[in-house]
C-alpha positions as CSV (number, residue, x, y, z in Angstrom):
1,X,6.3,1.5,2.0
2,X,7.5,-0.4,-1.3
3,X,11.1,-0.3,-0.2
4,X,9.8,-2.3,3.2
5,X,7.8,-4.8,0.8
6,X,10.7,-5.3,-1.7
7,X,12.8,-5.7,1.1
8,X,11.0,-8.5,3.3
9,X,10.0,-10.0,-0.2
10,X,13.9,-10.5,-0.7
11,X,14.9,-11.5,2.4
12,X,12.1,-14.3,2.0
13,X,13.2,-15.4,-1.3
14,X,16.7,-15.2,-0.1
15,X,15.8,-17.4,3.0
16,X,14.3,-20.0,0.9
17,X,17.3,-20.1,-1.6
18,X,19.6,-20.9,1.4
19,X,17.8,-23.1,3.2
20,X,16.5,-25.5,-0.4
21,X,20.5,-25.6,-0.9
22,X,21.7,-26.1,2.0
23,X,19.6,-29.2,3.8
24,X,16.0,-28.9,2.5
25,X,13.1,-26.9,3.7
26,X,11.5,-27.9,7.3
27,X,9.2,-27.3,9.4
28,X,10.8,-23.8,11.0
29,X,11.7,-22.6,7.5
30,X,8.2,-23.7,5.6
31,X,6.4,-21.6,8.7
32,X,8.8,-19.0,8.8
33,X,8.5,-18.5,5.0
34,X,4.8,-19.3,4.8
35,X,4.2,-16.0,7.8
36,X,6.2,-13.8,5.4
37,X,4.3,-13.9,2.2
38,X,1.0,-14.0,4.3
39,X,2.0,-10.9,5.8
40,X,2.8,-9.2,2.8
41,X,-0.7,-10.3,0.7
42,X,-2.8,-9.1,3.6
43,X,-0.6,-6.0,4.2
44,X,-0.9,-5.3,0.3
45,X,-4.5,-6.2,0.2
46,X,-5.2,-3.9,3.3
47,X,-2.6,-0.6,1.2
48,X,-5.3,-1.9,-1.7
49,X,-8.6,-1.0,0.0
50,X,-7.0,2.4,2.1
51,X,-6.1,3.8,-2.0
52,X,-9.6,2.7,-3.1
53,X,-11.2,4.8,-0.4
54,X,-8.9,7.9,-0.9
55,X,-10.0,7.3,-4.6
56,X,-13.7,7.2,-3.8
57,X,-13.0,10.1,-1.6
58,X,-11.4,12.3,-4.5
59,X,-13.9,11.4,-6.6
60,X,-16.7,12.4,-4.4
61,X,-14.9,15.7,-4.1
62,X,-14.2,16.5,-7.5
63,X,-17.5,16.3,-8.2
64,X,-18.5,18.8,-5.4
65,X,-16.0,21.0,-6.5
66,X,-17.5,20.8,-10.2
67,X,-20.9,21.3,-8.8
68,X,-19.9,24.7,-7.2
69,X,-17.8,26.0,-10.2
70,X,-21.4,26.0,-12.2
């Protein structure tokens, strides 16, 4: 999943180099550019919260499993 991120977060950087020196950034390339780094905070955000749950689910196991070894 951090190979796709890394990838679509140099395509976008890419994108903008291009189009800032080729004619300027418009409409089409400001959305277009804007879309991509949206997608990957809230996609990053969302991987955030699913590895705080599998935390909080480890931890909730570890300490039944300590529990029983007593």
């Amino acid at each position: 999943m951090l190979s796709i991120k890394l990838y679509i977060s140099a395509l976008t950087l890419l994108f903008l180099f291009l189009v800032i020196t080729s004619r300027g950034v418009g409409m089409l390339e400001a959305i277009i550019i804007a879309c991509a780094l949206i997608y990957l905070i809230l996609d990053t955000r969302d991987e955030l919260q699913r590895c705080k749950l599998e935390l909080r689910c480890l931890q909730d196991l570890e300490r039944r499993i300590s529990a029983l070894l007593r």
